[in-house]
KELOMAR-373076 format. One record per residue (C-alpha): residue number from 1; chain; x negated, y negated, z. Coordinates in pm, whole numbers, plus 32768, in hexadecimal, padded with zeros to 4 digits. Each point is the difference from the previous one (the first is absolute). Layout:
% KELOMAR-373076
{i NUM&ch A&x X&y Y&z Z}
...
***
This chain:
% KELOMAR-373076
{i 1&ch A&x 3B2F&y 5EF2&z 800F}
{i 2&ch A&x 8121&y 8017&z 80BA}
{i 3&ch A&x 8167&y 7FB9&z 7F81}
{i 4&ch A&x 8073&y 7E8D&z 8038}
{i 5&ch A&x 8135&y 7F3D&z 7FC1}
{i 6&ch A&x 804E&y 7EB6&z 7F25}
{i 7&ch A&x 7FF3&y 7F19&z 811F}
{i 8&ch A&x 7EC0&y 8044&z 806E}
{i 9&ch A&x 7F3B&y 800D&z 7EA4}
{i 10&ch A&x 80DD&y 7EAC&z 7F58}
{i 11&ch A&x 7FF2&y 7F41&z 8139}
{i 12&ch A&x 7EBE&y 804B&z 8060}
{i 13&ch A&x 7F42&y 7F9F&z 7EEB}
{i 14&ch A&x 7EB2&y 7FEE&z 8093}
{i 15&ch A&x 8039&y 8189&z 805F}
{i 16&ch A&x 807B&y 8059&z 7ED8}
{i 17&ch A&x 7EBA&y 7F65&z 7F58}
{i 18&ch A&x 7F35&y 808B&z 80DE}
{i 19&ch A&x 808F&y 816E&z 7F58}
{i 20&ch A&x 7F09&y 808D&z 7F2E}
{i 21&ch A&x 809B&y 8031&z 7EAF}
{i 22&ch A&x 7EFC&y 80B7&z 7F18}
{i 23&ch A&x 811F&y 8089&z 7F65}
{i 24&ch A&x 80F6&y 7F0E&z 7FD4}
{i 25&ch A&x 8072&y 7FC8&z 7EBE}
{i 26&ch A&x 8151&y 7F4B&z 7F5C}
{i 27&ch A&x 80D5&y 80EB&z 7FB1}
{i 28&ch A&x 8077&y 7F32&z 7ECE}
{i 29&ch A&x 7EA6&y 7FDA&z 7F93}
{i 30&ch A&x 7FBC&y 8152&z 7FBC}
{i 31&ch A&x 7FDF&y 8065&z 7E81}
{i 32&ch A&x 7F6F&y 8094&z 7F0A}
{i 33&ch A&x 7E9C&y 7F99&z 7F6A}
{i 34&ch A&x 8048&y 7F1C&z 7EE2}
{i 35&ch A&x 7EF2&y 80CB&z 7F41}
{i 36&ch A&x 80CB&y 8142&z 802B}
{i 37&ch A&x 8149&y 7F74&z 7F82}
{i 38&ch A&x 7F57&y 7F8B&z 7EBC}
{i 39&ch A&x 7F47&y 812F&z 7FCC}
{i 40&ch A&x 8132&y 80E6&z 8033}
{i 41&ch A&x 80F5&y 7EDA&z 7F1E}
{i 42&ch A&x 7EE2&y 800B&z 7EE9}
{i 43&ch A&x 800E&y 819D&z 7FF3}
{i 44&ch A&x 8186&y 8017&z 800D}
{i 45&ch A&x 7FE3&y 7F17&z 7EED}
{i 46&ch A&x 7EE3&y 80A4&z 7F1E}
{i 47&ch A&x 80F4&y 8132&z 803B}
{i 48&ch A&x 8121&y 7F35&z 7F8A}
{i 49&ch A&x 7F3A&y 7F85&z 7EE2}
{i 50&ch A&x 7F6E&y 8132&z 7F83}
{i 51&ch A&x 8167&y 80C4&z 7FED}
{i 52&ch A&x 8079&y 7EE7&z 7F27}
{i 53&ch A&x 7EE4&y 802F&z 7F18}
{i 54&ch A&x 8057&y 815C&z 7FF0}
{i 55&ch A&x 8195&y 7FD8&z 7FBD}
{i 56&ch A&x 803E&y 7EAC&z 7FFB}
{i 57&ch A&x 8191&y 7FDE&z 7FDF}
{i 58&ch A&x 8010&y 8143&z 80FF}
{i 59&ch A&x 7F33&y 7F44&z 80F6}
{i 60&ch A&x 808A&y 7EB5&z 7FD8}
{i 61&ch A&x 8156&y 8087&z 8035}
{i 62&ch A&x 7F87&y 80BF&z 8138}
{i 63&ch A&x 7F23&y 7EE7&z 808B}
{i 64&ch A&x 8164&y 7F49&z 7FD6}
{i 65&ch A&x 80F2&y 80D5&z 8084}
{i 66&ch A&x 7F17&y 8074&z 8110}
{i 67&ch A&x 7FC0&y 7E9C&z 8063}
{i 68&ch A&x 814B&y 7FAB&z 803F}
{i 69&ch A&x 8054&y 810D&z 80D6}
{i 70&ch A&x 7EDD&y 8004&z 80E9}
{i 71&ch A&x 8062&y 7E75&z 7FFD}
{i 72&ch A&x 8161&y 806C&z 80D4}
{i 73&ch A&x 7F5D&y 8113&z 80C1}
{i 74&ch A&x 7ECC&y 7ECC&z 805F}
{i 75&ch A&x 810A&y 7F38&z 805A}
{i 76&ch A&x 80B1&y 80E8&z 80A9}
{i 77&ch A&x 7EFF&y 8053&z 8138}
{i 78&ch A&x 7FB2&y 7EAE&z 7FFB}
{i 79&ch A&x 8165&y 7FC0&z 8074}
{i 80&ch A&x 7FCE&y 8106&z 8102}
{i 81&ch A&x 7EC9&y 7F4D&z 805A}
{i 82&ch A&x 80A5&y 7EC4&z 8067}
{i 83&ch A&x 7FF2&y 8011&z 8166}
{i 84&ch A&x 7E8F&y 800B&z 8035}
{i 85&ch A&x 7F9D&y 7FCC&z 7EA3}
{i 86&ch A&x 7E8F&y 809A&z 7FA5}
{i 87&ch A&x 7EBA&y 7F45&z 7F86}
{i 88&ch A&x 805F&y 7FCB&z 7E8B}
{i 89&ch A&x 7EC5&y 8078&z 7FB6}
{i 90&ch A&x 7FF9&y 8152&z 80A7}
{i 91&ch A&x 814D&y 8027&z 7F4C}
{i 92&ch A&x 7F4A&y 7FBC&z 7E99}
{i 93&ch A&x 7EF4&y 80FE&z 808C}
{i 94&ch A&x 80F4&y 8107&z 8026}
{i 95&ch A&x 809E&y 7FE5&z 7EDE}
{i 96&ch A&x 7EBA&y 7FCC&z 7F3C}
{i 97&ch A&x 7F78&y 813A&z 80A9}
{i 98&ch A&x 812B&y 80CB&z 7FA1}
{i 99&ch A&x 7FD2&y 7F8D&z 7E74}
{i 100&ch A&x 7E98&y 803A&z 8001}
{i 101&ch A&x 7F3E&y 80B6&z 810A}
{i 102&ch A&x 810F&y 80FF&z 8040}
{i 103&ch A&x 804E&y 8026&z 7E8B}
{i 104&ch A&x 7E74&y 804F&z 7FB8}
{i 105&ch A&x 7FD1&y 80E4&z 8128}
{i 106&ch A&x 815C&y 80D9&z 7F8A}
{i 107&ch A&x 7FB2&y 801A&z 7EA3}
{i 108&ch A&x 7E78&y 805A&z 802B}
{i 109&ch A&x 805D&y 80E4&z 811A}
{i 110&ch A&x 810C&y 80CC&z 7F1A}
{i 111&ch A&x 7F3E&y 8005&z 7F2D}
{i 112&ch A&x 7EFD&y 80B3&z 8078}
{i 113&ch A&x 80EA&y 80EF&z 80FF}
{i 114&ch A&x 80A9&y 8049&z 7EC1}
{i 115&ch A&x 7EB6&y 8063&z 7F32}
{i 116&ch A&x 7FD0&y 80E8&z 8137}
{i 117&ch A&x 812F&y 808A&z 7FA2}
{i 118&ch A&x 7FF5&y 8056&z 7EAC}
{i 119&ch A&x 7EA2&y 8081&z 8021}
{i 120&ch A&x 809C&y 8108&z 8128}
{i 121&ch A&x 8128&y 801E&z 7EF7}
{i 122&ch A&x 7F46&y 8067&z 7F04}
{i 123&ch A&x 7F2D&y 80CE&z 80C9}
{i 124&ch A&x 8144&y 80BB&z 805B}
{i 125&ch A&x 8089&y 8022&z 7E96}
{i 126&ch A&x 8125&y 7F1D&z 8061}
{i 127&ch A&x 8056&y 7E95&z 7FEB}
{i 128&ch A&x 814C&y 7FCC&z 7FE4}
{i 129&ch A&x 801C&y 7F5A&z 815E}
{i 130&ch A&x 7F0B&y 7F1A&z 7FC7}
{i 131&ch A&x 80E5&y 7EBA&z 7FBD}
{i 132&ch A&x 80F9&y 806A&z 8133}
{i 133&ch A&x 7EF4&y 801C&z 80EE}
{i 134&ch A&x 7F66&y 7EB4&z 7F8B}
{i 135&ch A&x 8143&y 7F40&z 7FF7}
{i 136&ch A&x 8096&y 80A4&z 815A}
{i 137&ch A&x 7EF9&y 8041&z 80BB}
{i 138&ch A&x 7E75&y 7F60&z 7F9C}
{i 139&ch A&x 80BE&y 7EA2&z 7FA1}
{i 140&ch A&x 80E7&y 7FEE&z 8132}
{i 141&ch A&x 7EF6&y 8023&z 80D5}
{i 142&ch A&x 7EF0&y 7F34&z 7F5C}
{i 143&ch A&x 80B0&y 7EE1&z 7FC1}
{i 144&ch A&x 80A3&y 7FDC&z 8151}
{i 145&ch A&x 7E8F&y 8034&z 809D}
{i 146&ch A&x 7FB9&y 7EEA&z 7F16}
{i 147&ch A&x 811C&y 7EFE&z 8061}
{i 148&ch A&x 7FF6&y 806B&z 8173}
{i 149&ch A&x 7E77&y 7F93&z 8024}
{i 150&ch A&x 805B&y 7EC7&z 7FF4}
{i 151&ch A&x 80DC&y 7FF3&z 813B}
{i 152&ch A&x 7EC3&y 80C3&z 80E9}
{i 153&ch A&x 7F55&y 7ED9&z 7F55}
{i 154&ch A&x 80D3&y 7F3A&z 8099}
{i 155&ch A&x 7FCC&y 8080&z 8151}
{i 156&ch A&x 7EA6&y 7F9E&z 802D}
{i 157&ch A&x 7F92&y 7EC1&z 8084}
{i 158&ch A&x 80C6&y 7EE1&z 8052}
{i 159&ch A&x 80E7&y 8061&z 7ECB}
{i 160&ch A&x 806B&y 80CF&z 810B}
{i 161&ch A&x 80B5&y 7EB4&z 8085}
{i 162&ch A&x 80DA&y 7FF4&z 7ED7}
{i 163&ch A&x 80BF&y 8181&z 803B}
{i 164&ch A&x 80C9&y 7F75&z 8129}
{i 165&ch A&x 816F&y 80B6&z 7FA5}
{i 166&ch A&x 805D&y 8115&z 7F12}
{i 167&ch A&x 80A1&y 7EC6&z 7F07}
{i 168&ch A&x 7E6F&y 7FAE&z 8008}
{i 169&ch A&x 7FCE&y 8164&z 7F7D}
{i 170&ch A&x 80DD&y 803C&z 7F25}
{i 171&ch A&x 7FCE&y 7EA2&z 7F39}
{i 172&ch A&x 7EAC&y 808A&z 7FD3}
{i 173&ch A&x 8039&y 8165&z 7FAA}
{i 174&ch A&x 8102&y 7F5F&z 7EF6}
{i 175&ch A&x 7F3C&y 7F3C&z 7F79}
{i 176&ch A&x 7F1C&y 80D3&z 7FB8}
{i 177&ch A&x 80DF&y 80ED&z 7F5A}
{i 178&ch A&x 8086&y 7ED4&z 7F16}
{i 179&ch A&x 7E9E&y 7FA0&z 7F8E}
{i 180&ch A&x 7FD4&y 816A&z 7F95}
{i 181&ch A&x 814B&y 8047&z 7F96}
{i 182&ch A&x 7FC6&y 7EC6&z 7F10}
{i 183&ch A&x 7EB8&y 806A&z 7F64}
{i 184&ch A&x 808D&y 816F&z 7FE6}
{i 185&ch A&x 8136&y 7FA0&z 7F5D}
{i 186&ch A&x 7F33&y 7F40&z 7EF2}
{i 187&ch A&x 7F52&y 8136&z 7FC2}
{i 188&ch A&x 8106&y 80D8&z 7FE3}
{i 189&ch A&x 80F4&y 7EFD&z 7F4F}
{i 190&ch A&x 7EDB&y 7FAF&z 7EF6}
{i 191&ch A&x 7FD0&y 8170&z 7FD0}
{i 192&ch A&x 812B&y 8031&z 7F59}
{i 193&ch A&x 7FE0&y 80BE&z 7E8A}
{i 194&ch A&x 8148&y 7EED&z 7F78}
{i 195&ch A&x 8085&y 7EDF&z 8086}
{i 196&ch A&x 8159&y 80AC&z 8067}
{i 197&ch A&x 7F37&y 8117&z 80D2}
{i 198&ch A&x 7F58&y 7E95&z 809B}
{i 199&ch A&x 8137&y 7F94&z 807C}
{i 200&ch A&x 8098&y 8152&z 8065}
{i 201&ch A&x 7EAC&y 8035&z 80CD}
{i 202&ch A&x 8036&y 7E64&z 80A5}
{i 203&ch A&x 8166&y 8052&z 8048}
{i 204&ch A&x 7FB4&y 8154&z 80F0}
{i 205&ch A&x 7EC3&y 7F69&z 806F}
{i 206&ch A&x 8089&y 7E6C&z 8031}
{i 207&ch A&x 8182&y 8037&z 8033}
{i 208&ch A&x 8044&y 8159&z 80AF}
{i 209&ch A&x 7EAD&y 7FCE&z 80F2}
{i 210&ch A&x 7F6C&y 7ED1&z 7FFC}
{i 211&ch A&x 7FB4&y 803E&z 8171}
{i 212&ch A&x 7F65&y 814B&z 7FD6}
{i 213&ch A&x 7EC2&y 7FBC&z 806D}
{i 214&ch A&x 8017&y 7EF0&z 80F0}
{i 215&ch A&x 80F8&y 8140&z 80A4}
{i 216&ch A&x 7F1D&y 80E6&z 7FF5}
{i 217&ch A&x 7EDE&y 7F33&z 80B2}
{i 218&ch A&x 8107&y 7F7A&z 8104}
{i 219&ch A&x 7FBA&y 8149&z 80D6}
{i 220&ch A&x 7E74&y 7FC5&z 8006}
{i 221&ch A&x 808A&y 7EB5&z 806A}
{i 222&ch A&x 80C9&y 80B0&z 8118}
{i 223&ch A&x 7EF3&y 80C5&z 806E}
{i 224&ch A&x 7ED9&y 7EB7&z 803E}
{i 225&ch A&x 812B&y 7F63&z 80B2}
{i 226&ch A&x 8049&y 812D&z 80E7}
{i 227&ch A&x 7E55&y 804B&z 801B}
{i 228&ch A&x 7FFD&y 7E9C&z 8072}
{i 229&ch A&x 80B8&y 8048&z 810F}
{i 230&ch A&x 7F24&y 8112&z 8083}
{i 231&ch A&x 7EB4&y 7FFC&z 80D7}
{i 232&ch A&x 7F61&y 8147&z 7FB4}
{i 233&ch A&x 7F46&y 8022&z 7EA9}
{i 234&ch A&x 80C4&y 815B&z 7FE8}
{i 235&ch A&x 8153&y 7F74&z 8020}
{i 236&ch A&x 7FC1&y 7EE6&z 7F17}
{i 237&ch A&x 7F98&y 80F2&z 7EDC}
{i 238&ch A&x 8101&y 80E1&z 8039}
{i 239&ch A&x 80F5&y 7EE4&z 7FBF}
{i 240&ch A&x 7F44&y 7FB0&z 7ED5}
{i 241&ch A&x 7FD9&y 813F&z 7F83}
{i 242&ch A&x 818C&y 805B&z 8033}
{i 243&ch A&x 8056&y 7EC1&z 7F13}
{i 244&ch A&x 7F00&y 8058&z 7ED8}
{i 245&ch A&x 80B1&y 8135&z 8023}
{i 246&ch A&x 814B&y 7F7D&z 7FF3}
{i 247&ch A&x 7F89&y 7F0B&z 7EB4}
{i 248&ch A&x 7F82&y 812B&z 7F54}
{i 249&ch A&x 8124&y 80D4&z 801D}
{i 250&ch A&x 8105&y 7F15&z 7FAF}
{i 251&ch A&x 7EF7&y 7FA3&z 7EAA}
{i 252&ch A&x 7FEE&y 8157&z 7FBB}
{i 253&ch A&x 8165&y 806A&z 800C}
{i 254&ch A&x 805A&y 7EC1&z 7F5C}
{i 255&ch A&x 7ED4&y 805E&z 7EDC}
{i 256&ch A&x 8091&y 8171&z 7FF2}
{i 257&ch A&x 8171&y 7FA8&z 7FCD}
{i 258&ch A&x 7F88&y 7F9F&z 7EB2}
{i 259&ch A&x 7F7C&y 81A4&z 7F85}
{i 260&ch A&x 8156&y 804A&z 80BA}
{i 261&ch A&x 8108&y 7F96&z 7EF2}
{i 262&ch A&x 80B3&y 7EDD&z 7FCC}
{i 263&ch A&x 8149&y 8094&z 8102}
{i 264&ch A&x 7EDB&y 801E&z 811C}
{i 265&ch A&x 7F4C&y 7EA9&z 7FC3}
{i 266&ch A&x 814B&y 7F1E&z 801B}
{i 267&ch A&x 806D&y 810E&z 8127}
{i 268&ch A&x 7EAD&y 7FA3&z 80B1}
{i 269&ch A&x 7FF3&y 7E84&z 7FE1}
{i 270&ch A&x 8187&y 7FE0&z 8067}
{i 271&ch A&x 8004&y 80F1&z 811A}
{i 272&ch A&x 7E94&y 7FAD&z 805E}
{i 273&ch A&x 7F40&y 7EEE&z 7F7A}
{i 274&ch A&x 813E&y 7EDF&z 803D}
{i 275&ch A&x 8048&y 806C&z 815E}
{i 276&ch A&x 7EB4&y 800C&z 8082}
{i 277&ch A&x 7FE9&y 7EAA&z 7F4E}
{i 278&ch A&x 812C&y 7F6E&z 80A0}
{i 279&ch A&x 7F77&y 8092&z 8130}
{i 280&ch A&x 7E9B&y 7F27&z 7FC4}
{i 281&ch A&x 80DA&y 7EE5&z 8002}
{i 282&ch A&x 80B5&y 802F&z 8140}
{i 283&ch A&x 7EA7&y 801D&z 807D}
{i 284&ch A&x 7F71&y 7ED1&z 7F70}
{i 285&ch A&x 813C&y 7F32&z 8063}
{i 286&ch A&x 7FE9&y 80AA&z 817C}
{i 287&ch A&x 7E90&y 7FAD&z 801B}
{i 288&ch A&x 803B&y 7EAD&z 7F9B}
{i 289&ch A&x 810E&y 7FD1&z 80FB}
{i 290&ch A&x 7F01&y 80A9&z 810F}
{i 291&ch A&x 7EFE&y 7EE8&z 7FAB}
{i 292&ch A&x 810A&y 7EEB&z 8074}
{i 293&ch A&x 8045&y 80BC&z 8128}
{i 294&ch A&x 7E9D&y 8021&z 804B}
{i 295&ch A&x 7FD9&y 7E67&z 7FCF}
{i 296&ch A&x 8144&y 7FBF&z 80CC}
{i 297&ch A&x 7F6C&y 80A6&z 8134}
{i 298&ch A&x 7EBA&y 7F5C&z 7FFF}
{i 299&ch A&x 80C2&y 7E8D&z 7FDE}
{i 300&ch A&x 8047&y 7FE9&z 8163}
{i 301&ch A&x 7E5C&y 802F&z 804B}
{i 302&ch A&x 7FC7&y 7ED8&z 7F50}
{i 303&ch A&x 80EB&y 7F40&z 8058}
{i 304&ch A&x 7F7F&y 8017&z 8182}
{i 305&ch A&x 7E92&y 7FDE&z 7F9E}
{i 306&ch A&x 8065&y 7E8E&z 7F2A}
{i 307&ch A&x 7FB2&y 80B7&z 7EC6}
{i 308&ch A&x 814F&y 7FD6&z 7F68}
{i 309&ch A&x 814C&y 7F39&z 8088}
{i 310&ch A&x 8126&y 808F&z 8085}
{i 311&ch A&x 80B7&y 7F62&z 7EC1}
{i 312&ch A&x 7F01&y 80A8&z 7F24}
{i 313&ch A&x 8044&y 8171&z 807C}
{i 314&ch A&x 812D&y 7FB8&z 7F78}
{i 315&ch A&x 7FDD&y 7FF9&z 7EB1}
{i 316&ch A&x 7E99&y 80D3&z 7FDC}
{i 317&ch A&x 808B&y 8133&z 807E}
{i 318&ch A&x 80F4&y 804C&z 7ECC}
{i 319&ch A&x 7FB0&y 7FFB&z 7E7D}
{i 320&ch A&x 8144&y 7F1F&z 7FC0}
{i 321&ch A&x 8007&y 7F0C&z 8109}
{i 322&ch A&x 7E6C&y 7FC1&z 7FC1}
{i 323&ch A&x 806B&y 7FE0&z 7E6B}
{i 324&ch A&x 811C&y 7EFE&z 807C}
{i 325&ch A&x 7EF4&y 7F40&z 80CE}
{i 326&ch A&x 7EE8&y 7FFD&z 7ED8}
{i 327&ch A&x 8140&y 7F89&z 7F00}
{i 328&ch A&x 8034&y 7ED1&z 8108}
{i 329&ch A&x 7ECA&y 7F7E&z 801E}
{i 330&ch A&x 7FB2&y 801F&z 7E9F}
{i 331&ch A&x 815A&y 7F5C&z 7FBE}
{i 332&ch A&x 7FA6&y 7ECB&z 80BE}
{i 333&ch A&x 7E85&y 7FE4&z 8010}
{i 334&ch A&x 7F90&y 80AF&z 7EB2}
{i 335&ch A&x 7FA7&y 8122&z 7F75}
{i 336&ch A&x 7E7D&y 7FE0&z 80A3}
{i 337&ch A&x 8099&y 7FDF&z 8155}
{i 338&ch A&x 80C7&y 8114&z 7FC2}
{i 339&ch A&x 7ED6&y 80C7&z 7F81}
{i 340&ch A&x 7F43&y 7FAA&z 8179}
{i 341&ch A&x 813C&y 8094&z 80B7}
{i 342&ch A&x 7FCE&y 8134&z 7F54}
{i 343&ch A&x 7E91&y 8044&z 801D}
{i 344&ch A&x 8050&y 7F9E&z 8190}
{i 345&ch A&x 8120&y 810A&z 8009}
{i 346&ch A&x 7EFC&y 8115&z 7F78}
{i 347&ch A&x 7EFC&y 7FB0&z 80DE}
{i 348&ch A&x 810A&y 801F&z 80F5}
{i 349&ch A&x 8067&y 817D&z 7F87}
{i 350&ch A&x 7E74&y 8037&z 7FFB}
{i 351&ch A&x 7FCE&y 7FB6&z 8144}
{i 352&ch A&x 8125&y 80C4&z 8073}
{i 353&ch A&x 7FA1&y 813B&z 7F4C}
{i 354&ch A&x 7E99&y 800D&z 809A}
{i 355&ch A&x 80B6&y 7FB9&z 8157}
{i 356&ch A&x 80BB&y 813F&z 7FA4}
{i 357&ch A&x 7EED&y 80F0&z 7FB5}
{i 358&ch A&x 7F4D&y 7F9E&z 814A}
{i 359&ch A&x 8152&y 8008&z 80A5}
{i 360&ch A&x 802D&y 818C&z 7F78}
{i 361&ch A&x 7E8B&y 8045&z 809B}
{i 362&ch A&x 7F3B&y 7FC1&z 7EC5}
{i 363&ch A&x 7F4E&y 7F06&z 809B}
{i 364&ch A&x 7E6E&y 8005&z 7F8B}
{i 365&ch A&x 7F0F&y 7F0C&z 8004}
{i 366&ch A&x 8063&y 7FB1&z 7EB0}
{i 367&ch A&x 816F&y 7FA4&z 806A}
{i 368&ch A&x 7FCD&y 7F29&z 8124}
{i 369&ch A&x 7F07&y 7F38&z 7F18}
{i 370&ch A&x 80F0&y 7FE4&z 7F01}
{i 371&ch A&x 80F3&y 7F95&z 80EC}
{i 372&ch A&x 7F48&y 7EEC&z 807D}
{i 373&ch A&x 7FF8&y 7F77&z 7E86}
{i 374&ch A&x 813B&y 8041&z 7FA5}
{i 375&ch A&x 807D&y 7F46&z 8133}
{i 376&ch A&x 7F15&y 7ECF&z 7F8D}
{i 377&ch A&x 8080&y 8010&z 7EDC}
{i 378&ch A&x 8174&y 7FCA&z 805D}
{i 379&ch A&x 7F5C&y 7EAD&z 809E}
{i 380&ch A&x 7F60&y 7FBA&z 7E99}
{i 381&ch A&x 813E&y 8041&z 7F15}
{i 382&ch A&x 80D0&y 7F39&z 80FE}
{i 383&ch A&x 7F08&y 7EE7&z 7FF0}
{i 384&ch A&x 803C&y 8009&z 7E79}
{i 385&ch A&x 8158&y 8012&z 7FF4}
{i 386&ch A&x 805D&y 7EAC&z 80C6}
{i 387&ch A&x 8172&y 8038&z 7F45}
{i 388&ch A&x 803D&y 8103&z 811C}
{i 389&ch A&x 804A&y 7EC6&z 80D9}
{i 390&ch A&x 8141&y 7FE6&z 7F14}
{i 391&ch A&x 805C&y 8125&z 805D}
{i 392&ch A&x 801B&y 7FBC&z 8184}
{i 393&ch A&x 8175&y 7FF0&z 7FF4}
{i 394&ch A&x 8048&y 80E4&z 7ED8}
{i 395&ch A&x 80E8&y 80EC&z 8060}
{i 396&ch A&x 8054&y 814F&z 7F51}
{i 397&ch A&x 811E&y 8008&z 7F13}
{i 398&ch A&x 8136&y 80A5&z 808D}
{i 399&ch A&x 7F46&y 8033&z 816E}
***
């Protein structure tokens, strides 16, 4: 199927449903199965339940503490994700995944690379480098094969429709990291022999890196995005295979600063670990920024095929101005008409982001169905949000 523009497939509409569309799915619908979520919320929390058994002020204090951060880093991506927010539920499913599924895998995994270990240890006569090799090197590697499934999960099937930036993967990839970061941190917290080594374990673990792991995960997340961009199986896995490499060195070196000596662990996470943080949130901040551009350039498309008005592109194309326009409406026709404005701004960005991938030469069968829908569905959310009539002589503040 060959490429074709806006004006044919929206004011055509007896073409465009003549388009066979096997594949075409909402983007927004995708999501995880309801079955999985409950499975993988019901182990987290058997997990949860069984530590405080075991220790219960230790894990009550951890599930606490622990809770609260991952709360702020949560919130955190979800800010970042503002733009072209993701299914809620595929952001429960990666978070769920990283507090259950990638937990289990890690620890049985370890496990059983580290009973390798010991029995090749004692073989040898020697095992005193049996805890550095399982805390630098097995665990590192392990758990970030663990949390990075979850994102190659991601790029089968039409979930494939939600990784349309970088900001898409690196929401995920954090997300991840904060579900397992939260479970782990429990552990560890709850482990403690006295409640002051409790604390003094929540305040390196909760204060100093409460983004550890969603860091660490962030280059997998680097990696899918870059694979995506690539045609050739061989390219794509080399992409992927560079950021798990990435993820397990920073883990490791970050794991090892700890046999190093208090002088070396503070040296490491100052000259290290908080640049290359700082430098994630450039990133994150540029990608965002990116994703308006990308939305901007596609405006003018639909405003010649009648998808959009020429007033519209003017406040869709910006995070602000579209904010402004959402505030207005809701301002004068309620919060519900506000609500419709928004979900017809997002199906906007959706459509413009599947314009873009067939616009770089990623344009499968797949796309142009999904295309077709998308560009329905811009008809459908403006049908439901007759407050958009209000806004035919808005104008953007300060323009």
């Amino acid at each position: 199927m060959h490429l074709i523009s806006y004006h044919v497939m929206t004011m055509s509409p007896h073409y465009a449903a003549s388009v066979p569309t096997p594949f075409a799915r909402k983007a927004r619908k995708v999501g995880a199965p309801l079955a999985a979520i409950i499975v993988m919320a019901t182990f987290a929390g058997v997990i949860v339940v069984g530590l405080t058994a075991l220790n219960p002020v230790g894990a009550t204090i951890g599930f606490v503490l622990s809770s609260v951060a991952m709360l702020v880093v949560v919130l955190a991506y979800i800010w970042l994700d503002r733009w072209e927010p993701e299914p809620p539920r595929l952001l429960l499913f990666a978070f769920l995944w990283g507090a259950s599924v990638a937990v289990v895998l890690s620890v049985v995994l370890t496990l059983f690379l580290e009973s390798l270990i010991v029995a090749g240890s004692t073989a040898g006569g020697n095992g005193a480098g049996i805890s550095w090799v399982s805390l630098v090197l097995t665990a590192p590697i392990v758990e970030e094969a663990a949390k990075g499934a979850f994102l190659l999960l991601m790029m089968t099937g039409v979930r494939r429709n939600e990784l349309n930036s970088l900001t898409d993967c690196l929401v995920y990839a954090g997300l991840v990291g904060a579900g397992f970061a939260w479970l782990e941190d429990i552990l560890y917290i709850g482990g403690g022999d006295s409640l002051g080594q409790s604390l003094l374990t929540a305040a390196l673990r909760l204060i100093m890196a409460p983004f550890a792991h969603s860091l660490f995960t962030t280059f997998i997340g680097i990696g899918v995005y870059f694979a995506l961009q690539k045609r050739d199986a061989l390219s794509k896995w080399s992409c992927i295979l560079l950021g798990y490499g990435a993820a397990v060195g920073m883990h490791g070196l970050w794991n090892g600063s700890s046999f190093l000596g208090a002088e070396w662990y503070f040296a490491i996470y100052v000259l290290w670990m908080v640049p290359i943080f700082l430098a994630a949130i450039v990133l994150a901040v540029q990608s965002r920024r990116r994703e308006q551009r990308v939305v901007a350039e596609k405006l003018p498309g639909m405003v010649a095929a009648s998808l959009i008005t020429p007033n519209e592109a003017t406040w869709l194309g910006s995070l602000r101005d579209r904010k402004a326009a959402i505030h207005y409406v809701s301002h004068y026709a309620g919060k519900a008409a506000g609500k419709a404005v928004a979900r017809f701004a997002a199906q906007v960005v959706e459509l413009a982001f599947v314009r873009d991938r067939i616009d770089r030469g990623f344009g499968d069968q797949r796309a142009h169905a999904l295309l077709v829908e998308e560009s329905y569905g811009v008809h459908a959310a403006r049908a439901a949000a007759p407050a958009l009539q209000a806004l035919a002589a808005y104008r953007v503040p300060g323009a």
